[in-house]
C-alpha positions as CSV (number, residue, x, y, z in Angstrom):
1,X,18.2,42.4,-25.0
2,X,21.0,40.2,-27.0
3,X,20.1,38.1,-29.8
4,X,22.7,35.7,-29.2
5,X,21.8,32.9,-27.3
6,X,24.3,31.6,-24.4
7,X,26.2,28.6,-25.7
8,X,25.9,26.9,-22.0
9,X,22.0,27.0,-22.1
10,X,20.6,23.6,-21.8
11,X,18.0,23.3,-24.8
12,X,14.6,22.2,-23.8
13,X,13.7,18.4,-23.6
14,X,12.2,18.6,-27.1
15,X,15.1,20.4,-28.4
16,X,17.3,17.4,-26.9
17,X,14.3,14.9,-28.2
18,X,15.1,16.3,-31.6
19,X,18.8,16.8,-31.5
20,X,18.9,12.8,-30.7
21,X,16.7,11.9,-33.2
22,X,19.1,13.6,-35.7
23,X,22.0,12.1,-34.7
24,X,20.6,8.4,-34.3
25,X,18.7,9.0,-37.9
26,X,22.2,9.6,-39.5
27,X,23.7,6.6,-37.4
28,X,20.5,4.6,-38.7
29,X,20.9,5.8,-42.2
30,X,24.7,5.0,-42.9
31,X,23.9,1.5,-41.1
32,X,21.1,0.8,-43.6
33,X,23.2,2.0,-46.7
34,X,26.7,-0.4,-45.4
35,X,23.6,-3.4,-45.7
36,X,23.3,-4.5,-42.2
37,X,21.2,-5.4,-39.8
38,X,20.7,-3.7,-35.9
39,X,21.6,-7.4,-35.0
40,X,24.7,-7.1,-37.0
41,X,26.1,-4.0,-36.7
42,X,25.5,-3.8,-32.8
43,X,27.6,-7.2,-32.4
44,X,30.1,-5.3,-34.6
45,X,30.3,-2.7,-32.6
46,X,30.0,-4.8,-29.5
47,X,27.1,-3.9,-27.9
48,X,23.5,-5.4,-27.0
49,X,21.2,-4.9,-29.9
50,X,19.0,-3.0,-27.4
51,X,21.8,-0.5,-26.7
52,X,22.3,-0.1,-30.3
53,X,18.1,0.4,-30.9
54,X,18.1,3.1,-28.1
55,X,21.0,5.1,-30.1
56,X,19.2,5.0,-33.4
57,X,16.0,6.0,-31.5
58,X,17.8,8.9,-30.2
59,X,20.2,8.2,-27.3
60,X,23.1,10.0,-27.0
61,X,26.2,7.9,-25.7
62,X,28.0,10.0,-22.9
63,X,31.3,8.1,-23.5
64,X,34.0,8.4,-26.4
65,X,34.2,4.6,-26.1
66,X,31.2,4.3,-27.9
67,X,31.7,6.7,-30.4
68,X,35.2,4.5,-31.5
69,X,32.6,1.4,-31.3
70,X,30.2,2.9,-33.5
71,X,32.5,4.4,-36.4
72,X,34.2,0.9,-36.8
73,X,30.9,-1.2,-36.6
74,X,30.0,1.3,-39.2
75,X,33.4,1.9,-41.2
76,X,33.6,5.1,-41.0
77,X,36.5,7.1,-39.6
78,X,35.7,8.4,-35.8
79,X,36.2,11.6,-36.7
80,X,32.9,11.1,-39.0
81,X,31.2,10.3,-35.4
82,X,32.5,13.4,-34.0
83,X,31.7,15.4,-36.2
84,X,28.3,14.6,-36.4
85,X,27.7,14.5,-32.6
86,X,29.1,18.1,-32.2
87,X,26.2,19.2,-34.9
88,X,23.8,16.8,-32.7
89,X,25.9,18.6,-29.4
90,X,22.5,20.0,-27.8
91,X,21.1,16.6,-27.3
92,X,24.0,16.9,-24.7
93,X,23.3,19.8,-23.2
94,X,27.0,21.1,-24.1
C-alpha cells in the first residue's frame, strides 16, 4: 500500500469545511489589519457584503475574477490571492 496520497482525491467535506475556513480566516484577517469594514471592503471589491461574508466564512470563489476583486479591495498583489488559495486548493477539490 503507497503512502502517498493521489493528488486528484477530493478531500472529505470537512477537509473542504476546513480548507475554507483557512483561506477566508486569512482574507478576514488582512481585511481587519488594512482597518475596514465587510461593508467597506466588499464595495471595494465590488461585491454584495453578503458575498463578501460567505468568503470570509469559508466560500471558495470558483472564478479568477474574484480573486483580482479581492487582492485590490484588499491591496495586496493577486499573486498574494493565489498563492494563498493554492495552500487553501483542497477546499476546491483540485
Amino acid at each position: 500500500m503507497s503512502m502517498h496520497r493521489n493528488s486528484q482525491t477530493v478531500p472529505n467535506p470537512a477537509h473542504r469545511q476546513a480548507l475554507g475556513r483557512l483561506f477566508g480566516g486569512c482574507i478576514e484577517k488582512t481585511r481587519k489589519a488594512r482597518g475596514l469594514s465587510l461593508d467597506e471592503v466588499a464595495s471595494l471589491a465590488g461585491m454584495e457584503s453578503s458575498a463578501w461574508a460567505a468568503i470570509e466564512a469559508g466560500y471558495v470563489p470558483s472564478d479568477p475574477a474574484q480573486f483580482h476583486s479581492i487582492a485590490g479591495a484588499l491591496e495586496c498583489h493577486y499573486d498574494q490571492i493565489v498563492n494563498l488559495a493554492l495552500v487553501c486548493k483542497g477546499a476546491w477539490g483540485l
